[in-house]
C-alpha positions in Angstrom: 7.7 250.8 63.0 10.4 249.0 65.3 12.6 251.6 67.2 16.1 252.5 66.2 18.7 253.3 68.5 22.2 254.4 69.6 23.8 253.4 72.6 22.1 255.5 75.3 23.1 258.2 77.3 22.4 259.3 80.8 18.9 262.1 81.1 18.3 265.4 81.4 15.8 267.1 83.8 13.4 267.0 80.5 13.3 263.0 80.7 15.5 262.9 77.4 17.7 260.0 77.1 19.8 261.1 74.6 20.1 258.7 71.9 18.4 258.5 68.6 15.1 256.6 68.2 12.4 256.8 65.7 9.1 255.4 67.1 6.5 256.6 64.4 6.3 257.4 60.8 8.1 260.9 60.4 5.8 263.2 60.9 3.8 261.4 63.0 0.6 261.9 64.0 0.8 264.5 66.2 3.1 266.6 64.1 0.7 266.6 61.3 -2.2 267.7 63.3 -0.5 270.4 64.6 0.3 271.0 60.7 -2.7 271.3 59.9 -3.3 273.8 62.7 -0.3 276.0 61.2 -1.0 275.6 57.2 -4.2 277.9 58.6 -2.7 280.6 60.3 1.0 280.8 59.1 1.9 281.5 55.6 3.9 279.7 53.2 6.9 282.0 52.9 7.7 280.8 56.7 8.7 277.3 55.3 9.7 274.3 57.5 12.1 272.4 55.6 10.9 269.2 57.9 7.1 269.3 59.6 8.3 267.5 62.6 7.4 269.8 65.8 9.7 269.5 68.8 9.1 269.3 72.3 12.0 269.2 74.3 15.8 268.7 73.2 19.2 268.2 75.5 23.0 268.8 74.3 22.7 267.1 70.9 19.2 265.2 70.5 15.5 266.7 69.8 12.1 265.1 70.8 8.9 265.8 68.6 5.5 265.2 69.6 5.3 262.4 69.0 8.2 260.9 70.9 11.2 259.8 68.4 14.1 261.5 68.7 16.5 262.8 66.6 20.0 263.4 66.2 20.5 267.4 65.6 23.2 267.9 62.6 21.8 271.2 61.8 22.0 273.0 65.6 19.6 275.8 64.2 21.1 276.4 61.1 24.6 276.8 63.5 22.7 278.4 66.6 22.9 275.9 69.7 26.3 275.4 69.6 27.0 274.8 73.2 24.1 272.5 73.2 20.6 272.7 73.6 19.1 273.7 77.1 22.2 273.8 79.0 22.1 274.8 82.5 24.6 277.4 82.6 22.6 279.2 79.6 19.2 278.5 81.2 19.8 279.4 84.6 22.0 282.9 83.9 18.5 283.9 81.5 16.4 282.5 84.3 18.2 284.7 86.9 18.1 287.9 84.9 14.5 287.1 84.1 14.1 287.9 88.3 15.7 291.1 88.2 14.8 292.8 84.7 13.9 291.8 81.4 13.8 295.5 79.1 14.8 298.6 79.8 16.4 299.6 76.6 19.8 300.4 76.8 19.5 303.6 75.0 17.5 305.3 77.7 18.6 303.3 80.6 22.1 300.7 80.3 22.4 297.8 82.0 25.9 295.7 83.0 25.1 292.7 80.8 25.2 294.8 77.6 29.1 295.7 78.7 29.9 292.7 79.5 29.0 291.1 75.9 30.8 293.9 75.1 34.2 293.3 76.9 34.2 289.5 75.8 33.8 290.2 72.1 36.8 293.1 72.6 38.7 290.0 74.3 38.0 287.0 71.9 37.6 288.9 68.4 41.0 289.4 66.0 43.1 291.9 66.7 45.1 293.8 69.5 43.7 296.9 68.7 40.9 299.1 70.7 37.6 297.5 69.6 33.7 298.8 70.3 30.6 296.8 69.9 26.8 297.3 68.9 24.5 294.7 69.5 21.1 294.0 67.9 18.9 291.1 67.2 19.6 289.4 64.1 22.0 288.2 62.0 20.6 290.2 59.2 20.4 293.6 61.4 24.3 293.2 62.2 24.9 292.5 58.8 22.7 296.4 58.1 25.0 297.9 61.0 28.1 296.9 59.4 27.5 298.6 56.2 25.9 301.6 57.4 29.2 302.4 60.1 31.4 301.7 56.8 29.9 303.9 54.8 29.7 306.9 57.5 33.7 305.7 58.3 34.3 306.1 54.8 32.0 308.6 53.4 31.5 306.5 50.4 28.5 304.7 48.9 29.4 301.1 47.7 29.4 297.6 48.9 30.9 294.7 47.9 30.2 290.9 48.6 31.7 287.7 46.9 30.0 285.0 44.6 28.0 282.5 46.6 27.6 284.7 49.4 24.4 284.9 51.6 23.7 287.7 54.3 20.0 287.8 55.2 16.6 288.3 54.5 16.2 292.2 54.5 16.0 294.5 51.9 20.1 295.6 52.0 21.1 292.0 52.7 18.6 290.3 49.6 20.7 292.4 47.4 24.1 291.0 49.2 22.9 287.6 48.5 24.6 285.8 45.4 21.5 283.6 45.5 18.2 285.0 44.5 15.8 282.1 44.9 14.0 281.4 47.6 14.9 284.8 49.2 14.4 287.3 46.9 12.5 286.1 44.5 9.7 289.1 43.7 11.1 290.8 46.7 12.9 294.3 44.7 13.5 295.9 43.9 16.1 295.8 46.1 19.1 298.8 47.7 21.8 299.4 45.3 25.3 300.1 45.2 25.9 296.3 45.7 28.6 294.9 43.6 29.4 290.8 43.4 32.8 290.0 42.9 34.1 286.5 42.1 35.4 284.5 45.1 37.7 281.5 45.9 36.1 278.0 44.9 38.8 275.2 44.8 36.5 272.6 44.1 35.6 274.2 41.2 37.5 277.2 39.9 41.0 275.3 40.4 42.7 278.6 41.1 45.3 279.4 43.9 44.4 282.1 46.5 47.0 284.5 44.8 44.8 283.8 41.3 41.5 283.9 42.5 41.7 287.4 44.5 43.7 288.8 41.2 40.4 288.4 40.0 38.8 289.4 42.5 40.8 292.7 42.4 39.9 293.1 39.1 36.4 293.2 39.1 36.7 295.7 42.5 38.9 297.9 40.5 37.5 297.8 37.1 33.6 297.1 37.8 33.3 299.4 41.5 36.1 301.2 41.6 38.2 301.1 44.5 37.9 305.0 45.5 33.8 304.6 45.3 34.1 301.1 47.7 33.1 301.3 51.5 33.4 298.0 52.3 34.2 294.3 50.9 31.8 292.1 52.9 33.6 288.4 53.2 32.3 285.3 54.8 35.4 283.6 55.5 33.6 280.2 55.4 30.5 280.7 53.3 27.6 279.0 54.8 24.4 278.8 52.5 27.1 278.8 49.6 28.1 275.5 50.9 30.9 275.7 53.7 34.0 277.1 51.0 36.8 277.1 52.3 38.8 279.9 50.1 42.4 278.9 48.9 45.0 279.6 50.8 46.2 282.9 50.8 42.7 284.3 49.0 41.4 285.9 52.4 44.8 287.5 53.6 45.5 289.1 50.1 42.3 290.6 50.0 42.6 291.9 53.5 46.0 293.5 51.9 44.0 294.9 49.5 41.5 296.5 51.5 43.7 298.3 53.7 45.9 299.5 50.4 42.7 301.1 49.0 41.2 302.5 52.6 38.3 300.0 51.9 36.8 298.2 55.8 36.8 294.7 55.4 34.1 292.9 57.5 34.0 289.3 58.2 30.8 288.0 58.6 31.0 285.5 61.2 27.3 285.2 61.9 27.4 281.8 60.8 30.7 280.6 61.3 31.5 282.5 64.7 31.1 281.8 68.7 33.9 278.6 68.5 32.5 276.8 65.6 35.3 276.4 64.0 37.6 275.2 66.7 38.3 278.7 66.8 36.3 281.8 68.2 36.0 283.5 64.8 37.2 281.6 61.6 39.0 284.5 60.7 41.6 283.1 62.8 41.9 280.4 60.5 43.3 282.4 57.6 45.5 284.8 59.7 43.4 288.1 58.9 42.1 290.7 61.7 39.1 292.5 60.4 38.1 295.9 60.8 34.4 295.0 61.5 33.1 291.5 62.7 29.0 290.0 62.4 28.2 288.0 64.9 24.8 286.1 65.5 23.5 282.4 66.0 25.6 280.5 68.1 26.5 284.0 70.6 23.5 283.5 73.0 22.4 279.8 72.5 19.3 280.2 71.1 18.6 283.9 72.4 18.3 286.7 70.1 21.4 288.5 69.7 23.4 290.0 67.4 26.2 292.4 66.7 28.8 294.0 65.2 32.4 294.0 66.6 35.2 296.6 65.4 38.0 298.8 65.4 37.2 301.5 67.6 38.1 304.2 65.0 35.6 302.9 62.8 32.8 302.3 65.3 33.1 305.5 66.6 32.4 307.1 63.7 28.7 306.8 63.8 27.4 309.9 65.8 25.0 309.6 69.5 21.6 308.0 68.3 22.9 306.5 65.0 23.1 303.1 66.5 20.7 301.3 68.7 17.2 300.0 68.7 14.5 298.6 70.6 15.4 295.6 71.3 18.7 295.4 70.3 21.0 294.1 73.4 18.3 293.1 75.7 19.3 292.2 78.9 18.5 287.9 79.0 19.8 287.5 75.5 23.3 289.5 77.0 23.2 287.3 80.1 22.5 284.1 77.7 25.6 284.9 75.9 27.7 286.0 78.8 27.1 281.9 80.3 28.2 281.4 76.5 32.2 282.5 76.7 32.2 280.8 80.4 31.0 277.8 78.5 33.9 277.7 75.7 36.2 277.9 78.3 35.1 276.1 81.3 34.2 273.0 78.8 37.4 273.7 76.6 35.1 273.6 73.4 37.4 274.8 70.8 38.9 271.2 71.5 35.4 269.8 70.7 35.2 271.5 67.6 38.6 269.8 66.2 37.6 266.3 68.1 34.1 266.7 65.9 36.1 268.0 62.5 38.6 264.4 63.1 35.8 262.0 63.8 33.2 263.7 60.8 35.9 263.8 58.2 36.9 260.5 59.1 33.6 259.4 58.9 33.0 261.2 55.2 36.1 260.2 53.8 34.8 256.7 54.3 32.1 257.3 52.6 33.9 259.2 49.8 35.8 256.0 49.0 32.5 254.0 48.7 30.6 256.4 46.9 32.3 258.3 44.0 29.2 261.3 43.8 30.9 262.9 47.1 32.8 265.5 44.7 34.4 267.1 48.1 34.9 267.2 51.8 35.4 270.5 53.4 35.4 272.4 56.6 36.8 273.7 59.7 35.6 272.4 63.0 32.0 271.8 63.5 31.3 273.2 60.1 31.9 270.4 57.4 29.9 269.6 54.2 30.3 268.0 51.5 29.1 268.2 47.7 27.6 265.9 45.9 28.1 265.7 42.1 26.7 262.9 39.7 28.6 259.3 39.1 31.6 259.7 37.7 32.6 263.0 37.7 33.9 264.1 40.6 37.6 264.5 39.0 35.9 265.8 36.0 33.2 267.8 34.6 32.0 268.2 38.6 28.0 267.9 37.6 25.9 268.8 40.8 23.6 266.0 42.0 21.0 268.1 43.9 18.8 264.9 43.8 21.0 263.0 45.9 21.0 265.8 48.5 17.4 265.7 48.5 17.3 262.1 48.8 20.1 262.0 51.0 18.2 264.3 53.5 14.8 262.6 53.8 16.1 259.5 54.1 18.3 261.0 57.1 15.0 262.7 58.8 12.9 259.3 58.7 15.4 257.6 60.5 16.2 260.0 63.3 18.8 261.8 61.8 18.5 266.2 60.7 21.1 267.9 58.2 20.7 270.6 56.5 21.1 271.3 52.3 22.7 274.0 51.0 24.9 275.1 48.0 24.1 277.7 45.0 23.2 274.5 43.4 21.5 272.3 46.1 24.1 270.2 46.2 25.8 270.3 49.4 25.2 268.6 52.5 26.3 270.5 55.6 26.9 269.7 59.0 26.8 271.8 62.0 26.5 269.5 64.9 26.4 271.3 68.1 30.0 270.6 70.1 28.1 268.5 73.3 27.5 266.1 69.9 29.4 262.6 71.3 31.5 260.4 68.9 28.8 257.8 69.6 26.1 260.4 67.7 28.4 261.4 65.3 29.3 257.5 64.7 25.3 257.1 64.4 24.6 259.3 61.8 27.2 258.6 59.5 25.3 255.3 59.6 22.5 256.4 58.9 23.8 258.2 55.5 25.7 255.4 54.9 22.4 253.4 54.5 21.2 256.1 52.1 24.2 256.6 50.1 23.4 252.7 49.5 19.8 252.6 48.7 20.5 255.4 46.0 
């Protein structure tokens, strides 16, 4: 196969010139013997949407196996957001891995844990007194958060919106608005989990004051607002396919909330840690939350997790009532304390608008080319679009989840990973980390544009 190429870049200590190429058939060899080697040993409920097995990757660009190189749209489903391997990450975890790496900081603290701490107090929504718990997943956070609102509270029920997705645990299956692939013979599952309708633009046509009128009226009529603990939002849904509610939605439902003495948590595991162009996409839409989830991007590819809130709130949960294991360990915290210095020192909430210009730009091309991209949206490094079938973008909206699928194999055999996503498959997202260049970016969206015209 002849090589493909961007313009390239200077290396890294791994070797990695950091441009695209494509060198083999995708897998290549390699990848599929060590495929074969998995398929044994590794069931297939841990699926890889792409069998291509890495070996090194820098800032923006990943190397299999086998030696082509690809340009990394989907950052870990949102997670090296800085970048992959940079040195500020790697050598703050390499210097804690000299002095300690577990102690658990329920029997013995450590300063990193604080620290994490202090910087979500400082960067999070919100003037007022905040405390944080930090864990290891996404999904855990997401656990924390409902269990502090309901002790806060003292009341049982939950609420999540339409097209929501929260994780993979028992509690979090039942918040998804999505059953298949992640719950599917699963249950049964917690209850006391209520899904209300949510903003849609695309699709619903309503304004924000409409669509959280009928969002009120489900809470009031279907839960009951005196029997609700919490109304769990993603301000940018992420599996749903990156909606972006209508103006106003998000702020009168935070009215709402604090009307009927409900907590409103913002689940910012996806869309938090300067995605955005901003540290929490809360910011966006003007609310302050009472509780914030955080995850993914925090640590750079670290496990850690959290939740973030009012200090009224937080400190409702008695000694021993939060913690675990692992939760907070010590290279993770240090990881994600080289994070924040990052975002500032490299001003990368500016990145994240400089990526939103030059992607939009890009897609909107595109958009007047092809007439199945229904939408554009997004904030920051966080753009999709949605795909819908010839002709009725402006009309009867049909999903296209074949073109998606297309779309996306066509982009991995010729260097290029995005991600699906959407309640119906057809979305394409994009969640380029912010060392991405405009040269990369410019790449890629060449690379679709050469499938968008061979569909």
């Amino acid at each position: 196969m002849t090589e493909t190429s961007a313009a390239a870049s200077s290396s890294t200590s791994t070797d990695l010139v950091l441009e695209r190429r494509v060198v083999t058939e995708i897998p290549g060899p390699r990848s599929q013997e060590l495929h074969a080697r998995r398929v044994k040993v590794v069931p297939p409920g841990v699926h890889s949407v792409l069998p291509v097995y890495i070996e090194s990757a820098h800032d923006a660009i990943v190397r299999d196996v086998d030696g082509n190189q690809f340009i990394d749209l989907g950052a870990g489903i949102g997670v090296t957001t800085v970048g992959h391997t940079q040195a500020e990450v790697v050598e703050a975890a390499k210097a804690q891995l000299d002095k300690y790496l577990h102690t658990l900081f329920t029997i013995t603290p450590y300063e990193p844990y604080v620290r994490v701490a202090e910087l979500m107090a400082e960067h999070t929504p919100g003037d007022f007194e905040k405390r944080t718990v930090l864990v290891n997943s996404g999904a855990e956070a997401v656990e924390n958060a409902v269990k502090i609102a309901r002790k806060f509270t003292g009341r049982r029920a939950i609420a999540v919106l339409d097209h929501g997705y929260h994780g993979r645990t028992n509690l979090t299956m039942a918040m998804n608005f999505k059953a298949a692939p992640y719950g599917t013979g699963y249950g049964p599952f917690a209850g006391d989990v209520f899904h209300a309708p949510s903003s849609y633009p695309y699709r619903d046509g309503l304004s924000g004051a409409e669509a959280a009128e009928r969002t009120f009226w489900y809470l009031e009529k279907h839960v009951g607002a005196s029997d609700l603990a919490a109304l769990v939002v993603e301000p940018v849904q992420g599996e749903g396919g990156f909606m972006v509610p209508a103006d106003g939605y998000l702020p009168a439902l935070k009215e709402w909330t604090e009307k009927n003495g409900v907590v409103f948590v913002s689940d910012e595991i996806q869309s938090g840690m300067a995605r955005t162009g901003k540290y929490f996409a809360s910011e966006h839409f003007g609310i302050v939350p009472d509780l914030i989830t955080f995850a993914k991007g925090i640590a750079a590819g670290l496990p850690l997790a959290g939740v973030t809130g009012r200090a009224d709130i937080m400190d409702s949960s008695h000694p021993g009532g939060l913690g675990g294991t692992f939760g907070g360990n010590p290279v993770a915290a240090a990881a994600a304390v080289a994070v924040f210095e990052m975002i500032e020192k490299d001003a990368l909430l500016a990145e994240a608008t400089r990526i939103e210009k030059r992607l939009k730009g890009g897609l909107e091309d595109l958009q007047s080319r092809f007439d199945i991209i229904g939408d554009i949206r997004g904030h920051g490094a966080m753009v999709a679009i949605e795909l819908v079938e010839s002709g009725t973008a402006q009309t009867t909206k049909v999903p296209n989840s074949a073109a998606v699928s297309a779309l996306a194999a066509h982009a991995a055999k010729n260097g290029v990973l995005v991600l699906t996503a959407g309640t119906n498959g057809n979305v394409l997202r994009f969640l380029p980390s912010l060392a991405i260049t405009d040269a990369q970016l410019d790449d890629a969206l060449g690379v679709l544009a050469d499938g968008f015209a061979s569909l």
